[in-house]
C-alpha positions as a Markdown table, in Angstrom:
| # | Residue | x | y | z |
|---|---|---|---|---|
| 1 | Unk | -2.0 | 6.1 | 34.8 |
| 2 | Unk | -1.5 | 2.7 | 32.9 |
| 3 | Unk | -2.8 | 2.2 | 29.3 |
| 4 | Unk | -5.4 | -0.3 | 30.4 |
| 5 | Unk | -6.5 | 1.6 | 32.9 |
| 6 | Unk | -6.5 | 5.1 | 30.6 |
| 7 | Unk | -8.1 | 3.2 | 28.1 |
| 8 | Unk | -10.9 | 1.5 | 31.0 |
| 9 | Unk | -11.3 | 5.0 | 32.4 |
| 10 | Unk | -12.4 | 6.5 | 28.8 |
| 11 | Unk | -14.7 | 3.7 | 27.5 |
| 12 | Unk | -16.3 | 4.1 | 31.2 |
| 13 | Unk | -16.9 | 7.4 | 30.4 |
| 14 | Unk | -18.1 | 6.8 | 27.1 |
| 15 | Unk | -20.4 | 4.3 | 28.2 |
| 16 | Unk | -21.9 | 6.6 | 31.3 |
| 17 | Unk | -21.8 | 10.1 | 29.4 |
| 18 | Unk | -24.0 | 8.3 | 26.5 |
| 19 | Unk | -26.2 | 6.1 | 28.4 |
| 20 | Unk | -27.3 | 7.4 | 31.9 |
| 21 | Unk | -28.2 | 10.9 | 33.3 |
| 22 | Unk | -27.0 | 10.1 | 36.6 |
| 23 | Unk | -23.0 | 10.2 | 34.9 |
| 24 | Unk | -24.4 | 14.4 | 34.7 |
| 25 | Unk | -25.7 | 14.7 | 38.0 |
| 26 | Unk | -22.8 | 13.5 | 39.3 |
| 27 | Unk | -20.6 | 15.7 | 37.1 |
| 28 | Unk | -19.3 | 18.6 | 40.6 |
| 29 | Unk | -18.3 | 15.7 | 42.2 |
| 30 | Unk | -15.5 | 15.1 | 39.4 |
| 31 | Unk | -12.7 | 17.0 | 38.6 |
| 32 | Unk | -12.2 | 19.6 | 35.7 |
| 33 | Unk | -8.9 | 18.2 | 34.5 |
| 34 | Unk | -10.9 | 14.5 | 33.9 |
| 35 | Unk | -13.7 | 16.6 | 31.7 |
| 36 | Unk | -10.6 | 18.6 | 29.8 |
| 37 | Unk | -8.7 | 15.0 | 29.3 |
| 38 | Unk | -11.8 | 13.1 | 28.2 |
| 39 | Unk | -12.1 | 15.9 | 25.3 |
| 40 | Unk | -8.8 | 16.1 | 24.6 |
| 41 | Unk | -8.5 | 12.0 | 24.4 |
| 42 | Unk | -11.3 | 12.0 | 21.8 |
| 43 | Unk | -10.5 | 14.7 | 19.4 |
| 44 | Unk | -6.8 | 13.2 | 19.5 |
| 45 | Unk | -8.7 | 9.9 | 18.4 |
| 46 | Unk | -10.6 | 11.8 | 15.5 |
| 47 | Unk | -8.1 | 13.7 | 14.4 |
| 48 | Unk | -6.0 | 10.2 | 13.9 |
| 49 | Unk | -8.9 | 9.1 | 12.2 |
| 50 | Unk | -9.5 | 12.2 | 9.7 |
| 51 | Unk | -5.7 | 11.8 | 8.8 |
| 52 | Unk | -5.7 | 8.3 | 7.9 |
| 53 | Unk | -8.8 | 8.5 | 5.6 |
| 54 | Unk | -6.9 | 11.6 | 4.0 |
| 55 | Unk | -3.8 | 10.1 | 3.9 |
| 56 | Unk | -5.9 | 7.0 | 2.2 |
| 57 | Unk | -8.4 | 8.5 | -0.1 |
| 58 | Unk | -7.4 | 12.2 | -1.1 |
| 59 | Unk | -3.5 | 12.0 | -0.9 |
| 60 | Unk | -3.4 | 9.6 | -3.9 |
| 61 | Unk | -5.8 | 11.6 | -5.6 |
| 62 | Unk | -4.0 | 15.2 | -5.1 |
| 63 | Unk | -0.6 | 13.1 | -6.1 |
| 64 | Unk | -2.3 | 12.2 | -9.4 |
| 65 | Unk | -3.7 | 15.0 | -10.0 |
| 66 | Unk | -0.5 | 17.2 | -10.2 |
| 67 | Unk | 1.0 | 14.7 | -11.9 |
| 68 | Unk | -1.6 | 14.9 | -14.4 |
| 69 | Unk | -1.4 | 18.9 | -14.8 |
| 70 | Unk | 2.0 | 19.1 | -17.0 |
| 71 | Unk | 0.6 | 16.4 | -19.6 |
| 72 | Unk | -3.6 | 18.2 | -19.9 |
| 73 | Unk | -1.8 | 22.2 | -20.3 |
| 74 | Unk | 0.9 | 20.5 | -22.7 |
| 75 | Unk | -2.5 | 19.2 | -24.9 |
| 76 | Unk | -4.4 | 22.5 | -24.5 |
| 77 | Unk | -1.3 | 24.7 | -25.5 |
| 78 | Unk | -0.8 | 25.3 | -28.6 |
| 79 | Unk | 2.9 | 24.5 | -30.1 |
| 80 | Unk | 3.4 | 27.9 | -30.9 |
| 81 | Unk | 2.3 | 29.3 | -27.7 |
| 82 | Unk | 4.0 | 32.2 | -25.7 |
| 83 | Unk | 3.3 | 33.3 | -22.3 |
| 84 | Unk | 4.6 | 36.7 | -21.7 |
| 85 | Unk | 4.4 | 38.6 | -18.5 |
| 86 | Unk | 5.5 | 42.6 | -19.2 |
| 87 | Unk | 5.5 | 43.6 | -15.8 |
| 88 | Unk | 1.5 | 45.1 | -16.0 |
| 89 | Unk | -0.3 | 42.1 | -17.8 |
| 90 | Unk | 0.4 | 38.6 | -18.7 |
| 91 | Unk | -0.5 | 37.6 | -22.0 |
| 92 | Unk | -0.9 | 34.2 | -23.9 |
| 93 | Unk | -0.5 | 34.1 | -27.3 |
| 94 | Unk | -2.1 | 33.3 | -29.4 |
| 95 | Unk | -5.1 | 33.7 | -27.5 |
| 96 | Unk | -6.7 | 30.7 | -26.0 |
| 97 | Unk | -8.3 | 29.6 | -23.0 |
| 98 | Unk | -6.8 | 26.9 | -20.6 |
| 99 | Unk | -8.7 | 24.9 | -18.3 |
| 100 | Unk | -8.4 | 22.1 | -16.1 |
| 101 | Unk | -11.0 | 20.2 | -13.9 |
| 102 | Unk | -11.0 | 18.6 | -10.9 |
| 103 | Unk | -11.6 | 14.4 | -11.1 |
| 104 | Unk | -14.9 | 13.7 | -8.9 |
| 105 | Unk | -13.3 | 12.2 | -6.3 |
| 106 | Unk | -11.7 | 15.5 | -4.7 |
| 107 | Unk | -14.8 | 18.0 | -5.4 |
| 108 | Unk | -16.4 | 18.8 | -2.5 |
| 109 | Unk | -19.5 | 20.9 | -1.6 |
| 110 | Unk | -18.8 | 24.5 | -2.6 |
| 111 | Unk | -15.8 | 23.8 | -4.6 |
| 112 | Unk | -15.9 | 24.5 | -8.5 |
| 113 | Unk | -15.2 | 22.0 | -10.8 |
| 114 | Unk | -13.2 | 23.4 | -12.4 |
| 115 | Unk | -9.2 | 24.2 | -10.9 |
| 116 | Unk | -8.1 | 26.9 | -12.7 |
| 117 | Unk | -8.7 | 29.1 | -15.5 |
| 118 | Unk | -6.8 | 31.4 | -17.7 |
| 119 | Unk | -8.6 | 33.6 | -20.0 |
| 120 | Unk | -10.6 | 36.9 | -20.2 |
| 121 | Unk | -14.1 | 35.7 | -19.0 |
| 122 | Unk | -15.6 | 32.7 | -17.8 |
| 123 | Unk | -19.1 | 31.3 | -16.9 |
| 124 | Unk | -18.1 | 28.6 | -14.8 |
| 125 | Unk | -16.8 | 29.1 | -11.4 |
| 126 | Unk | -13.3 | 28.3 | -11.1 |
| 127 | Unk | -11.1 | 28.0 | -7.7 |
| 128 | Unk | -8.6 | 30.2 | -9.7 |
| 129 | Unk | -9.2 | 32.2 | -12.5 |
| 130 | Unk | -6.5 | 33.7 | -14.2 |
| 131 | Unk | -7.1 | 37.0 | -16.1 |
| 132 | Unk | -4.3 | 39.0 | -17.9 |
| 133 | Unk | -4.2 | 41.5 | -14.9 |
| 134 | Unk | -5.8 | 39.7 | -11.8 |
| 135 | Unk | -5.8 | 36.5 | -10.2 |
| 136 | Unk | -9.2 | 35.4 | -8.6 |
| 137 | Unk | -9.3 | 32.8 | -6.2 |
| 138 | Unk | -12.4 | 31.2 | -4.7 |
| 139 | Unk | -12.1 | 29.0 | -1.2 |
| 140 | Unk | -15.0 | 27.5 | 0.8 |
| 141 | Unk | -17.6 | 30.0 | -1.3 |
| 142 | Unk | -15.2 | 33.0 | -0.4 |
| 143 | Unk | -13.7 | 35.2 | -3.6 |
| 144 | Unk | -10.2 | 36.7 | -2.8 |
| 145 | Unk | -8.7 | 38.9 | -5.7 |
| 146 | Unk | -4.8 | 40.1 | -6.2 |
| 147 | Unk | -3.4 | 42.5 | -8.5 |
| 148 | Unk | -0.8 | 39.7 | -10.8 |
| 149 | Unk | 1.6 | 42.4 | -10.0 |
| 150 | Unk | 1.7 | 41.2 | -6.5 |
| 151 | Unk | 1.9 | 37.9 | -7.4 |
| 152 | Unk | 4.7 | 38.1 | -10.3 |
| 153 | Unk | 6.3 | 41.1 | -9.4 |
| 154 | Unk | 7.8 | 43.5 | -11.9 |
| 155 | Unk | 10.3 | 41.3 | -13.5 |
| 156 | Unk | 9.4 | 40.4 | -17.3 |
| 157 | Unk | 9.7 | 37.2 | -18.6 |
| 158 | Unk | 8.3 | 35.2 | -21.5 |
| 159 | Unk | 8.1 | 31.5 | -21.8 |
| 160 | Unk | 7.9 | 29.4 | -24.6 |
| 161 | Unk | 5.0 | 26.5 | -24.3 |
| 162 | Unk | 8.1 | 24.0 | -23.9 |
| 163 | Unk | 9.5 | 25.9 | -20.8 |
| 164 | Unk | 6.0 | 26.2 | -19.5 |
| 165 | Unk | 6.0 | 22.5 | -19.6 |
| 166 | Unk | 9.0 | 22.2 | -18.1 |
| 167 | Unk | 8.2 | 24.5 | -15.6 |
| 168 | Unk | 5.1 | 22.5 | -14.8 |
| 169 | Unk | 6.4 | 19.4 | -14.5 |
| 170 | Unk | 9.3 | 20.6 | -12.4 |
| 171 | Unk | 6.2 | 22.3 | -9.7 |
| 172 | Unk | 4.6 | 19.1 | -9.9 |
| 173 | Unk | 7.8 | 16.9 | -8.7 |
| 174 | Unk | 8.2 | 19.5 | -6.0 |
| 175 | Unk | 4.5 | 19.5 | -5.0 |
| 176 | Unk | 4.5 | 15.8 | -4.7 |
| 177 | Unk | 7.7 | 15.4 | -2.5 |
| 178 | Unk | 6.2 | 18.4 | 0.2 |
| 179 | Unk | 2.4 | 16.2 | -0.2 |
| 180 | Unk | 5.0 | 13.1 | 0.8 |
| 181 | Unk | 5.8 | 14.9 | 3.6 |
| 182 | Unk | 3.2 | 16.5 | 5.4 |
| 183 | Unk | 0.8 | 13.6 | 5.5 |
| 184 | Unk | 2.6 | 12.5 | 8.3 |
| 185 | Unk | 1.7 | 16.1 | 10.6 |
| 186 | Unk | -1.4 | 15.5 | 9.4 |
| 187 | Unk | -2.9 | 14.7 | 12.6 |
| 188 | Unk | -1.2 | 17.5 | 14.5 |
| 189 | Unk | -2.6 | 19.7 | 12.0 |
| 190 | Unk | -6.4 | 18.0 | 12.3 |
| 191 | Unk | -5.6 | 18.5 | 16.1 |
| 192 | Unk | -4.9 | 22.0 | 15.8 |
| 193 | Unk | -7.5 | 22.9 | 13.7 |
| 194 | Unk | -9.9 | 21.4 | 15.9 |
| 195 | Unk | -8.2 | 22.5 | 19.3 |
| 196 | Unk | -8.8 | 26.4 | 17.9 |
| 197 | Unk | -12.1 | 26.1 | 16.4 |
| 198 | Unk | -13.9 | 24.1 | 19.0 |
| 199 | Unk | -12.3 | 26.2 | 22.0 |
| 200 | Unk | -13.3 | 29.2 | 20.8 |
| 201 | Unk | -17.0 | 27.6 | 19.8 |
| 202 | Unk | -17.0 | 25.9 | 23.7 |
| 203 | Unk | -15.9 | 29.2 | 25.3 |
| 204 | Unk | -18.6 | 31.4 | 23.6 |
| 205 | Unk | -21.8 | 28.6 | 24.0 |
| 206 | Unk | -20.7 | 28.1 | 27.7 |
| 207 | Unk | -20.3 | 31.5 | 28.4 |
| 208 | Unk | -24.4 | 32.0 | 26.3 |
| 209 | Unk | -25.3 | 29.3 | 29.1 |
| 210 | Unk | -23.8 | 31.1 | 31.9 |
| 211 | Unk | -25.5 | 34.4 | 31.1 |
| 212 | Unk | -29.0 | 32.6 | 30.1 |
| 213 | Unk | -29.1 | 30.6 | 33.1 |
| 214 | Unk | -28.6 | 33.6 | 35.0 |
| 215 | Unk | -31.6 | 35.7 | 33.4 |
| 216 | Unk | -34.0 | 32.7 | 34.3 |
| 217 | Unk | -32.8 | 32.6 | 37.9 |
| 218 | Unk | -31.4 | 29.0 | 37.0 |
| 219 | Unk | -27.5 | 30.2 | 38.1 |
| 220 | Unk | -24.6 | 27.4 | 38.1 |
| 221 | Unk | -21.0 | 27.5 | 39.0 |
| 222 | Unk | -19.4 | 28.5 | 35.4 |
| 223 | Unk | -17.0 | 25.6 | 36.5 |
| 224 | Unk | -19.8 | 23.1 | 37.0 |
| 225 | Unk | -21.2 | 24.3 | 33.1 |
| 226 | Unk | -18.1 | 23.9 | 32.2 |
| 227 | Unk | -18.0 | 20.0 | 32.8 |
| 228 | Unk | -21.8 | 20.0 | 31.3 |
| 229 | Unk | -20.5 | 21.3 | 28.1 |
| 230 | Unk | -17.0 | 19.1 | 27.8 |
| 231 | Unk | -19.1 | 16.1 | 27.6 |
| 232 | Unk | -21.9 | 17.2 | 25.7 |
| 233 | Unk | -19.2 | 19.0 | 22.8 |
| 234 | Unk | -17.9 | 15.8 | 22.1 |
| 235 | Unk | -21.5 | 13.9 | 21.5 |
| 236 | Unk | -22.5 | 16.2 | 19.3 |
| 237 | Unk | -19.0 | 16.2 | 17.5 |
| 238 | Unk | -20.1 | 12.4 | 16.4 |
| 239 | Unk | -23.2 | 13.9 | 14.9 |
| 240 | Unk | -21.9 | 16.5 | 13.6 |
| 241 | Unk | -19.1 | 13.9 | 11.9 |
| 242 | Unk | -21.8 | 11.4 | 10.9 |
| 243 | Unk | -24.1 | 14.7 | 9.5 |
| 244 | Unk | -21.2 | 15.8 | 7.4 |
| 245 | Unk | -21.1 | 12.5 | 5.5 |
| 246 | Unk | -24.8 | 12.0 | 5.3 |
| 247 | Unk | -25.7 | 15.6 | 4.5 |
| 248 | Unk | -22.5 | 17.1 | 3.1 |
| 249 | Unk | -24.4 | 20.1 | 2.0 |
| 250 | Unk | -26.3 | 21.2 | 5.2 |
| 251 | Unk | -27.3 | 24.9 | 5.4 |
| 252 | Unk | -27.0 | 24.7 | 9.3 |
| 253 | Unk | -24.4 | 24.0 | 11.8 |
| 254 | Unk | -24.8 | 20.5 | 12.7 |
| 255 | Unk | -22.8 | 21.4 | 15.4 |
| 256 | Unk | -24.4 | 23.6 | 17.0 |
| 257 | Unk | -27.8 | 22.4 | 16.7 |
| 258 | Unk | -27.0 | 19.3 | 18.2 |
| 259 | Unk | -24.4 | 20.5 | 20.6 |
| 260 | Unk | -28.0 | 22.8 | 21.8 |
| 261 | Unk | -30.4 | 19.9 | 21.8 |
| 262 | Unk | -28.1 | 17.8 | 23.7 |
| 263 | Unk | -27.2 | 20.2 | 25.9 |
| 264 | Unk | -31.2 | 20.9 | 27.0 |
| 265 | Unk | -32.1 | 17.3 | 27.4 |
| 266 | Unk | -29.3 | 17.0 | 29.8 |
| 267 | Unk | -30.7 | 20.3 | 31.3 |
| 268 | Unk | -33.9 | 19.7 | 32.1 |
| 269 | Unk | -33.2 | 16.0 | 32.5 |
| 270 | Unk | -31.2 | 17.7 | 36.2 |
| 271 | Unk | -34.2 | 20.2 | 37.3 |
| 272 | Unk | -36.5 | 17.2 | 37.2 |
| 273 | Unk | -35.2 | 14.7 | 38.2 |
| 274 | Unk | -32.6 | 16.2 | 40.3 |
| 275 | Unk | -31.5 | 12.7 | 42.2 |
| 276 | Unk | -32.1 | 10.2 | 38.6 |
C-alpha cells in the first residue's frame, strides 16, 4: 500500500471508529489483520511520541543530574573521609550521612525525593538506601533488599574521599555516554513495553468478554470480539494518556475503566440498534 493511501486508510478509521456506530456494526465484514495494523500503527505513533518528549524533557535532566553527583558527595564528604568495605560491612568514616535529592523536574508520583542514602537509619524514603550491610532499593512503591555482599562481593577495598570522587566522576562520564546512546532505541523500547503489557491486558479482557457474553446468552465469534476490542483498546489508550497527565496520581486504572465503559457503549449501542 502507498503512504498516502496508508496514511488515508488510518485517519478513515480514526474518523469512523470515533464518530459513528455503524464503523462497529460493520466491524465482521472487515478483516482481522486491518484491526491488528490499525493498533499496531497507533501505538508505533505513541511510542514515537513518548520518546521524543523523553528524549526532550528527562534526558537533559538525567544528564545533569549525574553530572551533578561527583561535585554534591565531594561537598558532603568530609576531607578526611574513608570508605572501607571488609568483605561483611561497608563503613564510612568518620561517620556521616550522605544524601542526594532528586531536582523536581524528574520526581514522579511514588518516587522519593530523595536518590540515595547512605547511613544507619532514615526517615525519608529514599529510592536507595545504603546501610553498612544492606542495600534497599525502592521502585514504583516496591521495596527490594540485597545483602551488600551480593552486590560487592568479598573483595576488600577502602577508598579515600579523593578516589571516591574520582570514581564518581568516572561512573558519571560512563553513564552519560550509554544515556547518549540509548535515546535513540527509545521508541523500540516504548514499543516493546507497550506491545507486552497491552497484549497480555487485550487477551485477558477479551477473553472476560467472551466468557460473560456467554453466561448472558449474548455469544459472539471470539474473532468478531476481537475486532470490538482492537479498536476500542486504542480509545481508551488516549484517555488513559491524557488521564496520566491530568491525574498523575490516580488510584484506578484509567485503562481499564475506560477501555470498560467504551467497550459497553459500543455493546449495547449493537443490541439496540442493531442496523444504526
Amino acid at each position: 500500500m502507498q503512504p498516502k493511501k496508508f496514511l488515508r486508510w488510518y485517519l478513515d478509521t480514526w474518523a469512523a471508529c470515533t464518530t459513528t456506530f455503524a464503523f462497529y456494526q460493520n466491524l465482521p465484514s472487515r478483516s482481522l489483520r486491518s484491526s491488528v495494523a490499525f493498533v499496531l500503527v497507533s501505538y508505533t505513533l505513541l511510542s514515537l511520541v513518548q520518546a521524543s518528549i523523553f528524549a526532550k524533557q528527562v534526558v537533559p535532566e538525567l544528564r545533569q543530574l549525574i553530572q551533578t553527583i561527583p561535585s554534591v558527595i565531594e561537598q558532603q564528604l568530609a576531607v578526611e573521609s574513608k570508605l572501607t568495605w571488609d568483605g561483611n560491612e561497608l563503613q564510612l568514616t568518620p561517620a556521616q550521612t550522605v544524601r542526594f535529592a532528586l531536582p523536581p523536574k524528574l520526581l514522579r508520583a511514588n518516587v522519593p525525593e530523595t536518590a540515595f542514602f547512605i547511613g544507619e537509619t532514615t526517615d525519608e524514603p529514599a529510592i536507595v538506601h545504603v546501610t553498612p550491610t544492606t542495600l534497599l532499593v525502592q521502585t514504583s512503591g516496591q521495596s527490594q533488599t540485597l545483602s551488600l555482599t551480593e552486590v560487592l562481593g568479598p573483595e576488600q577495598f577502602s577508598l579515600s574521599q579523593v578516589e571516591v570522587v574520582e570514581w564518581l566522576r568516572q561512573t558519571s562520564s560512563g553513564a552519560e555516554r550509554l544515556i547518549h546512546t540509548l535515546q535513540y532505541f527509545l521508541p523500540v523500547f516504548f514499543l516493546l513495553n507497550y506491545g507486552i503489557s497491552r497484549s497480555l491486558f487485550l487477551l485477558v479482557e477479551t477473553m472476560l468478554l467472551y466468557v460473560v457474553l456467554r453466561v448472558y446468552r449474548q455469544p459472539k465469534h471470539l474473532v468478531e470480539l476481537s475486532k470490538v476490542t482492537l479498536h476500542v483498546l486504542v480509545l481508551a489508550e488516549v484517555i488513559n494518556q491524557w488521564a496520566a497527565i491530568v491525574l498523575p496520581q490516580a488510584s484506578v486504572s484509567i485503562l481499564s475503566l475506560s477501555f470498560w465503559v467504551l467497550l459497553v457503549v459500543v455493546l449495547l449501542q449493537q443490541q439496540r440498534h442493531p442496523n444504526r
